[in-house]
C-alpha positions as CSV (number, residue, x, y, z in Angstrom):
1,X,7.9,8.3,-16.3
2,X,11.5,7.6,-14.3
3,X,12.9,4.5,-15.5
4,X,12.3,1.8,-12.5
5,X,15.5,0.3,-10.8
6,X,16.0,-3.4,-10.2
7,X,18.3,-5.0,-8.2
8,X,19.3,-8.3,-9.0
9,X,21.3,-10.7,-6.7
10,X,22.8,-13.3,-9.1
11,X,25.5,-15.9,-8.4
12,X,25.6,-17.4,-11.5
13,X,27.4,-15.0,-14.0
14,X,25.8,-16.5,-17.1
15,X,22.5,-16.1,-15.6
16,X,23.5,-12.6,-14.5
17,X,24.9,-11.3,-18.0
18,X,21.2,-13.1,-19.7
19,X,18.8,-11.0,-17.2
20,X,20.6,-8.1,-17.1
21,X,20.1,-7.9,-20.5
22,X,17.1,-9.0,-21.0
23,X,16.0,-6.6,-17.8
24,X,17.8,-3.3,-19.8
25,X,15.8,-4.1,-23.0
26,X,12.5,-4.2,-21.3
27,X,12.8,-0.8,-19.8
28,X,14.6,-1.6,-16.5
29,X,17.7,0.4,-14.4
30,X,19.7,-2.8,-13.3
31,X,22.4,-2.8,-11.2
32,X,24.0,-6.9,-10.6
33,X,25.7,-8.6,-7.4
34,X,26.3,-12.1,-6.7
35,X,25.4,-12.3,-3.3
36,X,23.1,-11.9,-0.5
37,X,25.7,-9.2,1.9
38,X,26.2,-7.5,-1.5
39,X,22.5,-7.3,-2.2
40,X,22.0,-5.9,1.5
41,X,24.7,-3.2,0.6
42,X,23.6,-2.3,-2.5
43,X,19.6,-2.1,-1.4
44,X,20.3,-0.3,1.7
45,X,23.0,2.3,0.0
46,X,20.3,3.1,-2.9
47,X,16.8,1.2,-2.2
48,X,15.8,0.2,-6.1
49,X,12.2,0.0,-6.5
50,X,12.2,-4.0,-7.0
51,X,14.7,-6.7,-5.8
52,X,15.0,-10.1,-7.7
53,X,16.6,-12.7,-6.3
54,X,17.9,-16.2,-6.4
55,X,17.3,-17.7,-3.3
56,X,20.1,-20.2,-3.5
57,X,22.7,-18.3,-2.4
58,X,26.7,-19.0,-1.3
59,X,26.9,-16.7,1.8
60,X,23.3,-16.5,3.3
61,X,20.1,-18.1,3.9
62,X,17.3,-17.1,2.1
63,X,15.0,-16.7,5.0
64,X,17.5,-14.6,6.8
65,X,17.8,-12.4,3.3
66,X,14.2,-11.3,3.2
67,X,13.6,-10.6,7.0
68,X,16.4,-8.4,7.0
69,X,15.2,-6.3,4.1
70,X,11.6,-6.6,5.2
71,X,13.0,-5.4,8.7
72,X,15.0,-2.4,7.5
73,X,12.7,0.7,6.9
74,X,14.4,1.5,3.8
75,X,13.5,-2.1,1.7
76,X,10.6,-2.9,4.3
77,X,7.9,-1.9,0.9
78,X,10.0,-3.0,-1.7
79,X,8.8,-5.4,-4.4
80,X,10.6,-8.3,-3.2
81,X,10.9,-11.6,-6.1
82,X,12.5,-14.5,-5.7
83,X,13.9,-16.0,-8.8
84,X,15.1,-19.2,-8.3
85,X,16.2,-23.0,-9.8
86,X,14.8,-23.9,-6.1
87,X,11.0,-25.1,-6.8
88,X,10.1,-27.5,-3.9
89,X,6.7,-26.3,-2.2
90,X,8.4,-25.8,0.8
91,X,11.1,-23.7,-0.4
92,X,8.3,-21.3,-2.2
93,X,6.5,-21.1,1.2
94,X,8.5,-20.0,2.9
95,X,9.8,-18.0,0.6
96,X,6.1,-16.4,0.6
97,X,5.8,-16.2,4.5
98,X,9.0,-14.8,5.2
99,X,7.9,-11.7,3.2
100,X,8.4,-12.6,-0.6
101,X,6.2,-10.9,-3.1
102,X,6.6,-13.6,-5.6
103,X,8.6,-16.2,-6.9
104,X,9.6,-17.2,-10.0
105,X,11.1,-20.8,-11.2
106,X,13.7,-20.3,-13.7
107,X,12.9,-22.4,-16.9
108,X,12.8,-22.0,-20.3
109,X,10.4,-18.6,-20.4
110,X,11.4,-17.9,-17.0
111,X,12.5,-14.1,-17.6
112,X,9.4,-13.3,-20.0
113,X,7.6,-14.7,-17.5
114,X,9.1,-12.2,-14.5
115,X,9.2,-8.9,-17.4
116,X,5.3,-9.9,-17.3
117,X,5.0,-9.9,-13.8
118,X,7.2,-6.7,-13.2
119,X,4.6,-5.0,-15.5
120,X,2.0,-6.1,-13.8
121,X,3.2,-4.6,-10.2
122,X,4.1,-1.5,-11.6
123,X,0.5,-1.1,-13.3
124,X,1.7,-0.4,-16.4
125,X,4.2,-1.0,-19.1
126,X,8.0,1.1,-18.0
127,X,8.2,1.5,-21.9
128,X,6.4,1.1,-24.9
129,X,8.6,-1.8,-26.3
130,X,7.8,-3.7,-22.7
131,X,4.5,-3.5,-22.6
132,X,4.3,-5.1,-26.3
133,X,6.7,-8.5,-25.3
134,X,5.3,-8.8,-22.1
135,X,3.0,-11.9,-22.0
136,X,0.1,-11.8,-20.1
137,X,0.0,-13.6,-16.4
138,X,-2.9,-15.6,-15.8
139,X,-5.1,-14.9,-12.9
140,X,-5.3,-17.8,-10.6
141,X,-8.4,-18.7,-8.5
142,X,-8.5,-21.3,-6.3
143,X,-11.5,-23.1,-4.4
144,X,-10.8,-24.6,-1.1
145,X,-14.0,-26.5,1.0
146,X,-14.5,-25.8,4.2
147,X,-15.0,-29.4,4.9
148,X,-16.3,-32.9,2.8
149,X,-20.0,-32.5,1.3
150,X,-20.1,-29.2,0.8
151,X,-19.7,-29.4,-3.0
152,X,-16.8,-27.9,-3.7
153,X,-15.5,-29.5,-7.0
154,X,-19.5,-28.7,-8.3
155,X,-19.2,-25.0,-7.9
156,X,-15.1,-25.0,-8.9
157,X,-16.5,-26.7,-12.3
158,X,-19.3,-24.8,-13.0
159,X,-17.7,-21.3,-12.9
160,X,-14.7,-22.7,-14.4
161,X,-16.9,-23.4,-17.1
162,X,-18.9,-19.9,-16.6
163,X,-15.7,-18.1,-16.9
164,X,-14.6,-19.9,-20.4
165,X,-17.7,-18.7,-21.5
166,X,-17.2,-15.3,-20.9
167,X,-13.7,-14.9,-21.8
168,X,-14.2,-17.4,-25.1
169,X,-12.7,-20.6,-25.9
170,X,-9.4,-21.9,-24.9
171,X,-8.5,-19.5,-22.7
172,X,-9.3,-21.0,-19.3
173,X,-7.7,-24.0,-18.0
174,X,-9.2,-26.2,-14.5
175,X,-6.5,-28.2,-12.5
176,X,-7.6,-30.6,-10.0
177,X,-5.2,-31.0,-7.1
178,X,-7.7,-33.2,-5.0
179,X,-5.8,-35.3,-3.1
180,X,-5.4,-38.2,-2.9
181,X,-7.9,-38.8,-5.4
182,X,-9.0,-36.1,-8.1
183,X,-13.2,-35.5,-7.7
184,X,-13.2,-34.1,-11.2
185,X,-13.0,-36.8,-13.2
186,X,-16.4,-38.2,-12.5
187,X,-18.1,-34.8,-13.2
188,X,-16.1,-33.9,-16.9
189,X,-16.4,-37.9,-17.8
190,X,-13.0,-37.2,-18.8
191,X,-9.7,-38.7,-17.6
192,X,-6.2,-38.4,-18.5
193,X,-3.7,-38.9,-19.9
194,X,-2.2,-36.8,-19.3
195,X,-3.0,-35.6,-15.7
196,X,-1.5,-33.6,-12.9
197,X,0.5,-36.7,-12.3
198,X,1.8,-36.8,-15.7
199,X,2.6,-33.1,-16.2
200,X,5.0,-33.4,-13.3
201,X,6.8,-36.1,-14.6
202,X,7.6,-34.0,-17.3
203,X,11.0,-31.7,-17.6
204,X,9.6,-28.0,-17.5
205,X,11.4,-27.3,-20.5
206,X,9.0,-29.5,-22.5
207,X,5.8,-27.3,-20.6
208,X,6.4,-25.2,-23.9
209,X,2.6,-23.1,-24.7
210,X,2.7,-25.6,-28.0
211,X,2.5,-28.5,-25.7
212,X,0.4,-27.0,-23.4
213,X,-2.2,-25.8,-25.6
214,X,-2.2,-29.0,-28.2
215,X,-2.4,-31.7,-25.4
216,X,-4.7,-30.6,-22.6
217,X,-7.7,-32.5,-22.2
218,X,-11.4,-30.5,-23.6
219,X,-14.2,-32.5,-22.2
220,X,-17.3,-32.3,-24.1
221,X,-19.6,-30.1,-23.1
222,X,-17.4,-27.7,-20.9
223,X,-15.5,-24.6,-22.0
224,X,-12.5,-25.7,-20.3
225,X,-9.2,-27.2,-20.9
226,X,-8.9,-29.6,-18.2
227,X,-5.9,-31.2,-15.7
228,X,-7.8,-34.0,-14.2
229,X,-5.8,-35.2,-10.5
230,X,-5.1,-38.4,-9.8
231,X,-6.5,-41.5,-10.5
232,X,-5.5,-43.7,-7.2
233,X,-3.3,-42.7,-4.0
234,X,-0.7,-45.1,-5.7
235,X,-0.3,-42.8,-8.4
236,X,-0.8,-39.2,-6.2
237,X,2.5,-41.0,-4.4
238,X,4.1,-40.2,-8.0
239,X,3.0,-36.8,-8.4
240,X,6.8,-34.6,-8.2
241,X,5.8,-31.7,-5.9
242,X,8.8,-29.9,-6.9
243,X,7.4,-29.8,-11.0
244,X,4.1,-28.1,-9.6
245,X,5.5,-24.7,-9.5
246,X,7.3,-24.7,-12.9
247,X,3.8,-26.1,-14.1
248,X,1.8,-23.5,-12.9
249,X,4.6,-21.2,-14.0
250,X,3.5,-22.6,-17.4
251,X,0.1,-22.6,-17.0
252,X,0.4,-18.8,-16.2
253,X,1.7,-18.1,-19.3
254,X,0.1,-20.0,-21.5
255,X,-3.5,-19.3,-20.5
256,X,-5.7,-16.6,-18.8
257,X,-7.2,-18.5,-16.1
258,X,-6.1,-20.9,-14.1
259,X,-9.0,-22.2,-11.9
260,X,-7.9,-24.9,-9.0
261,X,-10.0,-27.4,-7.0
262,X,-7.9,-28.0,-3.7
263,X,-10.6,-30.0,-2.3
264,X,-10.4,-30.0,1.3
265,X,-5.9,-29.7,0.8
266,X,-4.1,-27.5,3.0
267,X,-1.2,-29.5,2.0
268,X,2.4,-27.5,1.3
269,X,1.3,-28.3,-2.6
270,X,-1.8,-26.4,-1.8
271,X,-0.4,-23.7,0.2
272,X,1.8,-23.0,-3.2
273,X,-1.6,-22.9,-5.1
274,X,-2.9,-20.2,-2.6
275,X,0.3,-18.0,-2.4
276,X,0.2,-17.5,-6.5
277,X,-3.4,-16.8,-6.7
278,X,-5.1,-14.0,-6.9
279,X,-8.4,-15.5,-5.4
280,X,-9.3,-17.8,-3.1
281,X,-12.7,-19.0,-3.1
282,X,-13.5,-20.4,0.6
283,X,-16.8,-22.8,-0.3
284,X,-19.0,-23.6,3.1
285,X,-23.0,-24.7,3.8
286,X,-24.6,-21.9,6.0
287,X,-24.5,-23.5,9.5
288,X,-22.4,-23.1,12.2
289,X,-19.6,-25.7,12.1
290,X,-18.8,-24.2,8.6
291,X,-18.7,-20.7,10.0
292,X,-16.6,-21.9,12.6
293,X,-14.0,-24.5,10.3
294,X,-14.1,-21.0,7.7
295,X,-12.8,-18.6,10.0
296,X,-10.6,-21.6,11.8
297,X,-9.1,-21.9,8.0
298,X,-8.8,-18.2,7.4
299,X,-6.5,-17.8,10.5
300,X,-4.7,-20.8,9.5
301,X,-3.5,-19.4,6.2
302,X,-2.9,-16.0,7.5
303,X,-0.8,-17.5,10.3
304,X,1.0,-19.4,7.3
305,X,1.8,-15.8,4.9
306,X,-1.6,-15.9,2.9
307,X,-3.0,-12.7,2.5
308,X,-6.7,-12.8,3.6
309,X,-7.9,-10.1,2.0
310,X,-7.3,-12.5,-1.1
311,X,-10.6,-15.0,0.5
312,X,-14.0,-14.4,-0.5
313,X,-16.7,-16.9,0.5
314,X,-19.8,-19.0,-1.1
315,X,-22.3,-20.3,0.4
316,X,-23.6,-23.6,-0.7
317,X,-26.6,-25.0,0.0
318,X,-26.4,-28.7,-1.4
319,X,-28.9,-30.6,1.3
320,X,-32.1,-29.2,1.5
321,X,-31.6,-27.5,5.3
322,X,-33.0,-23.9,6.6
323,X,-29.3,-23.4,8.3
324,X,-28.2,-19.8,8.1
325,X,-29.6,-17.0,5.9
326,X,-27.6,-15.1,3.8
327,X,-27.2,-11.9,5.7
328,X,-26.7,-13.7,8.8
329,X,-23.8,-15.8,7.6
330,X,-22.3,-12.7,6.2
331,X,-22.3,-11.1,9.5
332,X,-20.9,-14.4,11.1
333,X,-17.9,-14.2,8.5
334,X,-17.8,-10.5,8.8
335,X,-17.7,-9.9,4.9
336,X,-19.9,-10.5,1.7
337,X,-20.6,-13.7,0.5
338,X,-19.5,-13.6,-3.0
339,X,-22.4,-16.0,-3.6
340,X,-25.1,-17.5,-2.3
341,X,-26.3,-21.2,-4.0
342,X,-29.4,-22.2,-3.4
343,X,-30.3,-26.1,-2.8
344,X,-31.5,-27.2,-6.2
345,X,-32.3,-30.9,-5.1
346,X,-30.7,-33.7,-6.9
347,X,-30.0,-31.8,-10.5
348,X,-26.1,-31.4,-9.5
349,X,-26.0,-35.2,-8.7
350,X,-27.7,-36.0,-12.1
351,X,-25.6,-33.1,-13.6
352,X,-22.8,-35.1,-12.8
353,X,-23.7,-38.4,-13.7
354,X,-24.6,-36.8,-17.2
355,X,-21.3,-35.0,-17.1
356,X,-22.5,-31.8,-18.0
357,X,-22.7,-27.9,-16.4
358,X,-25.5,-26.7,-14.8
359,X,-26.0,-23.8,-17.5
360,X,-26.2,-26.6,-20.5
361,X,-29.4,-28.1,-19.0
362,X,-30.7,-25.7,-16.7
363,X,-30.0,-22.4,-17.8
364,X,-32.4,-20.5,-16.6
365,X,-32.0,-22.4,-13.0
366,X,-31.7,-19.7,-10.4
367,X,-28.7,-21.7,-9.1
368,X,-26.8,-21.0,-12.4
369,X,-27.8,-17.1,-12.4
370,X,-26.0,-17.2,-9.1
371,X,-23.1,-18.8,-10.4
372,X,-22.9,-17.0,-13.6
373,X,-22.5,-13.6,-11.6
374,X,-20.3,-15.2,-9.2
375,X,-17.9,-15.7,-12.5
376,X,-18.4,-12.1,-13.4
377,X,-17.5,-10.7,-10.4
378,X,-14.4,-12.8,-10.4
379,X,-13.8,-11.4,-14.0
380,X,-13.8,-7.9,-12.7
């Protein structure tokens, strides 16, 4: 197999003498510059197969950087990375919509964490020695309601819980970026600390995997470890939006699955959420003001640099209503519902108030066989 080529633009010559090492040993062809022109040169002379770079550079914007190379025919395909000290929301957004692949915060695992996701891209390992120090990069799913009451936190908690199962313990990890207000508190009977709010108050160089995997919450009775959000709007006013990337940065390398309830948050903070994950779980009741808020949201993201194809919808049936059938709200959404929840009365409401999953006391509920191949599918 020909031995990939990477282009780095690098300022910093510490930085620059770290990666490129780092890059040579894993199985990479790396050629250095320290600026955006340079980068522009170098790409355009010889188009490498991936270009990392920081986005904080001394001679261009960032912005300008990537629509030039996504212009130019002979980078417009190119694995594109940002990898970056820059970790505002905004700055990762539009890093995303202006035609970034990824981006990468550097902290303390910060170039496993990009070897990983180079791997990943290419499909497989460029060497033998790579593919055995690579870490693995969690998958990151993501449920967003189409509006309130359509029990969105429910069905993110359930398969959260539906997934540990199936992947085994302590491998899958639920954040709840509800805003202002986290809703999953009152479902796990769990709350922090530490929470969301806590975590970004943190350094990311103390987000080490010890950390991480010694001081996350476990409610009893899920299979989860557990980020609850925030307890008051006071303390959501303290969450540091620029510490959410480098935590889910951490997250990503420290678990498998990363499963986030947005609520009804279209926020920048959930906009970063979307543009890491790999799927986003759209959650609506089958009548037509959520067919029409879904497809209102769909055009939204897309207009903001989320990839659609990335969307996959569930239908949720939580008051007892005829609405929509199935196969008619899949034609009204023009795609397949990736599941289709029946109304199963008040059991999620006492659920709740007994802080327990659906498939502890209801297991052979038809609800939770929906659910449970909802998971699967999202395993696959």
């Amino acid at each position: 197999m020909p031995t990939p080529s990477l282009l780095v633009i690098e300022p910093d010559h510490k930085t620059t003498v770290f990666i490129h090492h780092m890059l040579t040993q894993a199985g990479y062809e790396v050629q250095v510059v320290p600026t955006g022109k340079e980068g522009l040169i170098a790409a355009w002379r010889d188009p490498p197969d991936i270009i990392v770079t920081e986005l904080d550079l001394p001679d261009i914007d960032f912005i300008e950087l990537i629509q030039k190379f996504r212009k130019d025919q002979r980078t417009s395909r190119t694995i594109l990375i940002g990898f970056t000290h820059l970790s505002a929301p905004q700055t990762t957004v539009a890093g995303i919509d202006a035609g970034l692949d990824h981006i990468i915060i550097k902290q303390t695992d910060a170039v496993e964490v990009l070897i990983s996701y180079l791997a990943e891209e290419q499909q497989t390992a460029a060497t033998e020695k790579s593919a055995s120090v690579a870490p693995h990069l969690a998958q990151v799913i993501a449920f967003l309601g189409v509006k309130g009451g359509v029990g969105t936190s429910s069905i993110c908690i359930n398969i959260a819980h539906l997934i540990s199962q199936a992947v085994g313990p302590g491998k899958t990890v639920v954040l709840d970026l509800v805003l202002p207000i986290g809703s999953l508190c009152e479902i796990t009977g769990m709350m922090g600390p530490p929470d969301v709010v806590d975590l970004t108050e943190l350094e990311p160089s103390q987000l080490t995997h010890e950390y991480l995997l010694e001081n996350l919450l476990t409610p009893q009775a899920w299979d989860i470890k557990f980020i609850p959000g925030a307890s008051s709007p006071d303390q959501a006013e303290r969450l540091n939006a620029d510490r959410l990337a480098p935590l889910l940065q951490s997250l990503r390398s420290t678990y498998e699955y990363i499963i986030v309830d947005l609520g009804r948050n279209l926020s920048p903070l959930a906009r970063l959420v979307m543009s890491v994950a790999e799927d986003l779980i759209l959650v609506l009741m089958p009548d037509e003001e959520c067919v029409a808020n879904a497809h209102a949201i769909a055009d939204y993201l897309d207009g903001h640099g989320i990839q659609t194809d990335r969307l996959q919808y569930l239908s949720n049936r939580p008051l007892p209503s005829e609405g929509l059938t199935q196969g008619t709200l899949s034609d009204r959404m023009g795609v397949e519902m990736l599941a289709a929840v029946p109304n199963i009365g008040t059991q999620f409401t006492l659920l709740n108030s007994l802080h327990a999953p659906l498939q502890l006391r209801f297991p052979e509920e038809r609800a939770n066989l929906i659910l449970k191949d909802a998971a699967s599918r999202l395993l696959q």
